[in-house]
N, C-alpha and C positions, 0 to 999 in steps of 0.2 A: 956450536953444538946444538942440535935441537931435539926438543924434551916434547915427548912423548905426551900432550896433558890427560888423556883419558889413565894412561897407567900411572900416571901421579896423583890424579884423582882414586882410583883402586888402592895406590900404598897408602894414601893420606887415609882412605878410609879405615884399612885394614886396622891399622896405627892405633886410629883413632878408636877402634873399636876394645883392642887390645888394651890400651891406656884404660878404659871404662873399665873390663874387668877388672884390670889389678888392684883399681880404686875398689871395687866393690869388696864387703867381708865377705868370708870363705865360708862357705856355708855350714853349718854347724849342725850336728846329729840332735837326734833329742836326748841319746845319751848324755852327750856333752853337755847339750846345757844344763841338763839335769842337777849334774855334779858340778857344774861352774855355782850352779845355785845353791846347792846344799856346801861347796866350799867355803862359801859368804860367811856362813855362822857353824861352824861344824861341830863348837861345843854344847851350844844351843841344839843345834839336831841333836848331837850328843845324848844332851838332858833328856829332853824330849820321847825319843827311843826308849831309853831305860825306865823312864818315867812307867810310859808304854805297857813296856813289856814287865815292868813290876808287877805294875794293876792285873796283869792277864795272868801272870804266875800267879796273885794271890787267889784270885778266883777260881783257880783248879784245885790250890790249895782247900780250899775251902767249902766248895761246893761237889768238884767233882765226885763221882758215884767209883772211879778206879781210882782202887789204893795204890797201883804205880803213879797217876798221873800226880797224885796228892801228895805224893812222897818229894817228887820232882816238884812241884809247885812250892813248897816249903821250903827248900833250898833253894829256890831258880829267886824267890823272893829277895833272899840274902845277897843272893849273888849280882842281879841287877840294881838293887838296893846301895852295895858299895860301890858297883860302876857309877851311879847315880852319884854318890857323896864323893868322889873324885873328882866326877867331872865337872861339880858345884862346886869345888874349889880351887878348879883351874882356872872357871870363871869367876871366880872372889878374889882371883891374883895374878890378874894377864901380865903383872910386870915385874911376875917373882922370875930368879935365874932360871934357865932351862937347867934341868936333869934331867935323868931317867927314871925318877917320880914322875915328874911330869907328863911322861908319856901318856896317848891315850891310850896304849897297848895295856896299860895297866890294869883299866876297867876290862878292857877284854880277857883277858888276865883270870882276874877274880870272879870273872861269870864263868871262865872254861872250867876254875877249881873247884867250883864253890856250885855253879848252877849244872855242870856234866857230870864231873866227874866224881863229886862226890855224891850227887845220888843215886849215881849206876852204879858205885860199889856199896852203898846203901843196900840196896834193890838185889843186886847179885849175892849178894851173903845174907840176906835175908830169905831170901829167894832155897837157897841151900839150907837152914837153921828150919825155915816154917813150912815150905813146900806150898800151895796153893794154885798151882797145876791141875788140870782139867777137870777144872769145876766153873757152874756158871757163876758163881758168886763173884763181883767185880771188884768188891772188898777184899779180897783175898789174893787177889793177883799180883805178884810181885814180878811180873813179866807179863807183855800182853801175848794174847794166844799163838798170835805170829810166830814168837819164839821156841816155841815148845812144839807146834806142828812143825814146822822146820825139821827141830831136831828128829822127832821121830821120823820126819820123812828119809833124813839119811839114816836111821836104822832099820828100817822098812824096806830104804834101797839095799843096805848090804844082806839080806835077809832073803830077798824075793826078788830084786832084780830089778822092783819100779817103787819109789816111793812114793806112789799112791795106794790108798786100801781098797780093795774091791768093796765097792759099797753094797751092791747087790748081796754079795758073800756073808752081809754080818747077819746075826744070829738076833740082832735087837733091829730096832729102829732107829735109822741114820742118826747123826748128832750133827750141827753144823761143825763143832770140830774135829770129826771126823774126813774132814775137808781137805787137802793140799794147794788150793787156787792159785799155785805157782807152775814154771816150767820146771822139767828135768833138774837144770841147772844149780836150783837152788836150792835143793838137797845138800849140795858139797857144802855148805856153809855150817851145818850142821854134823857132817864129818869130824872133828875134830871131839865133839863128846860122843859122839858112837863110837868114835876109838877108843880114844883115852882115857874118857870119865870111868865115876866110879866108884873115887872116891870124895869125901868132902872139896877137900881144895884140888882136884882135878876137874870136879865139875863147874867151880865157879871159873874157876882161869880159860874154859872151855866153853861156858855160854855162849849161846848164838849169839849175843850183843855183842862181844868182846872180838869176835872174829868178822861180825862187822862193820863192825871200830876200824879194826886195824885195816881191814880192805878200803874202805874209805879214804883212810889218812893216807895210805901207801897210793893209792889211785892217784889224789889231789896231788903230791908231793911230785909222782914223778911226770905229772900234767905241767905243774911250774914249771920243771927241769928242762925238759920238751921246749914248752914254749918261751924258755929261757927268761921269766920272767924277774926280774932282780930285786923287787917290791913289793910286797902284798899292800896296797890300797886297803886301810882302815873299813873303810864304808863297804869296801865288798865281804870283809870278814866278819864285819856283824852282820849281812845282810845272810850269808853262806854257811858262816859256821856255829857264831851263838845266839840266834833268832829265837825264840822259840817254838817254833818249828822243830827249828833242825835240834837243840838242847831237847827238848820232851821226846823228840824219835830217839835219839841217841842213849838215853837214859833206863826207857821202855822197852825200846821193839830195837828197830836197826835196819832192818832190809831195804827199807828205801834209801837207807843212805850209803849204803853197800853199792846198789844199785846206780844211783846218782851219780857216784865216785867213779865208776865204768863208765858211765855214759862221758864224762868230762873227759877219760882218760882216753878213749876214743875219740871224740873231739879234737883234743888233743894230737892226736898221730896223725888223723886225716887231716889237719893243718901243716902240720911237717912235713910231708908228703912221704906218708906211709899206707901205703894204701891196705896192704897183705894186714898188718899188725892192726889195724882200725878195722876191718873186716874180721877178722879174731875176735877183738872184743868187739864188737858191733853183737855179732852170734852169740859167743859167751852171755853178753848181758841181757838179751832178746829171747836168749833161752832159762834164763831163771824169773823174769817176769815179762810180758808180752807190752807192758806200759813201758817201754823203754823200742819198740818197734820204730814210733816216727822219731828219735836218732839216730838210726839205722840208715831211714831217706836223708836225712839232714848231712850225716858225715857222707853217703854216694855222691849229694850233689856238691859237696867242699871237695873229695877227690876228681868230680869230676871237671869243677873251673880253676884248677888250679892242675890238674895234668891230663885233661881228655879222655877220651872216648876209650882209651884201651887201658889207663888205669880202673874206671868204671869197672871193664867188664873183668879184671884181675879182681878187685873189690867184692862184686858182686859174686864171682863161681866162690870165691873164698868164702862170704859169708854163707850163701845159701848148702854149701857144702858142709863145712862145718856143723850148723844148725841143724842137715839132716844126719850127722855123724853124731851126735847125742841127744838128738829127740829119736827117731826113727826104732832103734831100737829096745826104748823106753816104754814107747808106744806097741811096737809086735808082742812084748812082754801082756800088756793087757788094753788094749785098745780100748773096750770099755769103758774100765775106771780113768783111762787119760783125757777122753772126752767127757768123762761127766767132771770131772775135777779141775780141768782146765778152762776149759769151753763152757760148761753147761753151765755147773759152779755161780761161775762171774758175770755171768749174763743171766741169772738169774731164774735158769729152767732147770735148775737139777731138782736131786729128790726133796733138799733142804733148801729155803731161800737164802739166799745170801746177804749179810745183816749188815752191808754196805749200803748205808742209808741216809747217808748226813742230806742235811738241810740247804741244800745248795741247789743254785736255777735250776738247771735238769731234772733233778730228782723233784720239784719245787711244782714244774710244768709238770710234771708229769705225772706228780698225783692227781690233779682234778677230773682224769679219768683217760679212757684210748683218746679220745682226740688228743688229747694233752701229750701225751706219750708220742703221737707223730710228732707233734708241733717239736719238742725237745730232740727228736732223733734229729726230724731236719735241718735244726739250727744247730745241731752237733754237725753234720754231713756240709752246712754249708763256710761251718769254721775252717772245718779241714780242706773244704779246698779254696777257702780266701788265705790258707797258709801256704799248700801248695800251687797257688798261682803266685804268691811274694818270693817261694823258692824258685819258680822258674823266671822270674821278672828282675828278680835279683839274685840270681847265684850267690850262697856266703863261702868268702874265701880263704876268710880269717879264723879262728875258736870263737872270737867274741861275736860274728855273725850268724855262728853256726848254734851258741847254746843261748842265744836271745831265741833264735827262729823256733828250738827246742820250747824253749819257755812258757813262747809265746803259743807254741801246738799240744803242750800238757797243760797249760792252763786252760784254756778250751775245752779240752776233752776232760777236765777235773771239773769244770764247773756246769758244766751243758751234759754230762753225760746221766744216763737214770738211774745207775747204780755206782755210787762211789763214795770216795770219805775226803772228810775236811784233811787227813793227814796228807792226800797225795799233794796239796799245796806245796811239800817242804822241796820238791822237784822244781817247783818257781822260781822259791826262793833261792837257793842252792843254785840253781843257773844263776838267774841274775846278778849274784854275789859273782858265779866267774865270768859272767862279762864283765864287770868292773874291774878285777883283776887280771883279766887276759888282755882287757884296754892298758892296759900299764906295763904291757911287755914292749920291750926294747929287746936293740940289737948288742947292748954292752954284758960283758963275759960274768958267768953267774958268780956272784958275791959283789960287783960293784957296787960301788954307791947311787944310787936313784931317787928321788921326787916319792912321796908316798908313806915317808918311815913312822911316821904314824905320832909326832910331835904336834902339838894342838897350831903349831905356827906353819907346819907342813904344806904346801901347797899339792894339790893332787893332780899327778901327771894330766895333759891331755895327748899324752904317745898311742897311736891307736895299734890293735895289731895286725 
């Protein structure tokens, strides 16, 4: 028989080349390592965190100028305080039995009871008892403005048809909270105490908090189901749910976390491959605040590497259609007022400036005067599209691709942009938490058993999704 030696030289090589890779490690995210890292000692991060987040709680306690935030500071104290003496004596006792004491769920636990949920019933029945409603005094607030413009904007909508006020029409001189700097959308949230309220305990059960509570938890809940996730990842639930961040919105205000919870839940479906329903809430969430826009691009390009060119344009008539089915005729209602209150408002040209001011790069740049102010737009302009060149360089296929790319395109624009607040942060965090949890989806049927359960001995999946 005779052998061929140049094609034996080719297999030999191929072989050989092949052998090299399988020797070589698999390349690893920097999510992963991240979390290979923080798996090391996770009771120590643990400590650490809460430690953290005590200090920060005490110092709103204490110094802050809003009696909501101080009210929550007081609490959020207590409440990272016993996660903190938990988790010091899981570390005083690595070789006591396992229980369900032991868990680390348990600090999580007592910050959700202790550092949410009892200062948002605090705040809401106090809120009802002392009233402190549209005045500027910050002492007095037992709700931030947010909440209370909401609501009247849906009694403004049932009323006249836009809830916006014709600013031009008033009889005094504007007030910045005379303002709605929301879409359409976000009126409805405020629905349920222009129905209902009324009385004493209709108005508290009916607070705009409380119905953005429940949108949130309802959004997050049926995003797991979705992406059939069978574990929530410890680390991503401090990171997402009682950060404080997200503890102080939830307590206070709520919209963004309203908001958030859409965007994920979205996420969500354009992963599953629902293109019609992710375009639904795409609009839905696009039209009650416009900072929820670049997840709109973000779930187009998940439906479109994961089913092409004609889910795309199914996606896109749906959203754009929608959005003009409940903006459009919002707007014919008073054109005006929806451009000074949307538009004008938030960029900082209406008749009131907009008291969106935190001390962050952008805003940073761009007081030392007009040059300053380019220098900040441009390096806003040039974030966005070193984002949208990683969405087209990398199409995201998965939810954890798609609300990192998220994350990673509202941090940017929260920190680089010239008018904005430290609170839109809690949109980072809140992603970042559901990458970490969407990274922990599997394909095994919802209630099995998984990697993650939040036991200090737990090892944290690396299932990607």
């Amino acid at each position: 028989m005779v052998t061929d030696s140049s094609g034996s030289s080719v297999l030999s090589t191929t072989m050989r080349i092949q052998a090299q890779r399988e020797a070589e490690p698999a390349r690893i995210g920097v999510f992963d390592r991240i979390r290979a890292a923080l798996s090391r000692r996770p009771l120590a991060v643990d400590a650490l965190l809460y430690l953290g987040c005590a200090c920060y709680a005490l110092v709103m306690a204490t110094t802050d100028k809003h009696f909501g935030y101080r009210v929550w500071g007081a609490f959020a104290v207590a409440g990272y305080g016993l996660a903190l003496v938990h988790t010091c004596w899981l570390l005083l006792t690595p070789n006591a039995r396992p229980s369900r004491r032991r868990s680390r769920w348990v600090g999580v636990g007592a910050i959700g009871v202790v550092g949410m949920l009892a200062p948002m019933v605090t705040l809401l029945v106090r809120r009802e008892a002392s009233g402190g409603d549209w005045t500027d005094v910050e002492r007095l607030w037992n709700a931030q403005p947010e909440v209370w413009v909401i609501e009247r904007s849906a009694d403004t909508l049932l009323h006249t048809g836009s809830p916006y006020l014709d600013i031009a029409a008033l009889d005094r001189a504007p007030h910045v909270h005379d303002y709605t700097p929301y879409g359409p959308v976000m009126a409805l949230f405020g629905l349920p105490r222009a129905l209902l309220g009324g009385s004493p305990v209709t108005d508290v059960l009916t607070d705009a908090r409380v119905v953005f509570a429940l949108v949130a938890v309802g959004c997050v809940v049926a995003a797991l189901r979705l992406l059939r996730v069978p574990s929530v990842p410890i680390r991503g639930a401090q990171l997402a749910a009682v950060f404080p961040l997200t503890a102080l919105t939830w307590a206070t205000a709520g919209p963004d976390l309203a908001i958030v919870g859409l965007i994920v839940l979205a996420v969500a479906l354009a992963a599953t491959d629902r293109p019609v329903s992710a375009a639904l809430v795409c609009a839905f969430v696009t039209s009650a605040k416009l900072i929820a826009a670049p997840a709109a691009v973000v779930a187009g390009f998940v439906v479109t590497s994961r089913l092409g060119g004609r889910a795309l344009a199914r996606f896109a008539v749906v959203f754009v259609g929608v959005t003009a089915l409940v903006t459009v005729p919002v707007y014919l209602v008073n054109p005006g007022a929806f451009v000074e209150h949307v538009l004008l408002f938030p960029a900082g040209l209406g008749e009131v400036a907009s008291p969106a001011a935190s001390p962050l790069p952008g805003r940073l740049i761009a007081s030392t005067g007009p040059v300053g102010t380019v220098i900040a737009l441009l390096l806003l302009i040039a974030a966005g599209l070193a984002v949208l060149l990683w969405l087209i360089r990398r199409p995201p296929r998965t939810a954890a691709d798609a609300a990192l790319r998220i994350a990673v395109g509202l941090a940017a624009f929260t920190l680089l942009t010239t008018a904005t607040r430290f609170g839109y942060l809690v949109y980072v965090s809140v992603l970042l938490g559901a990458v970490l949890v969407f990274r922990n989806r599997t394909s095994a049927p919802l209630g099995a058993e998984g990697p993650g359960s939040g036991h200090h001995g737990d090892p944290i999946s690396s299932t990607s999704s």
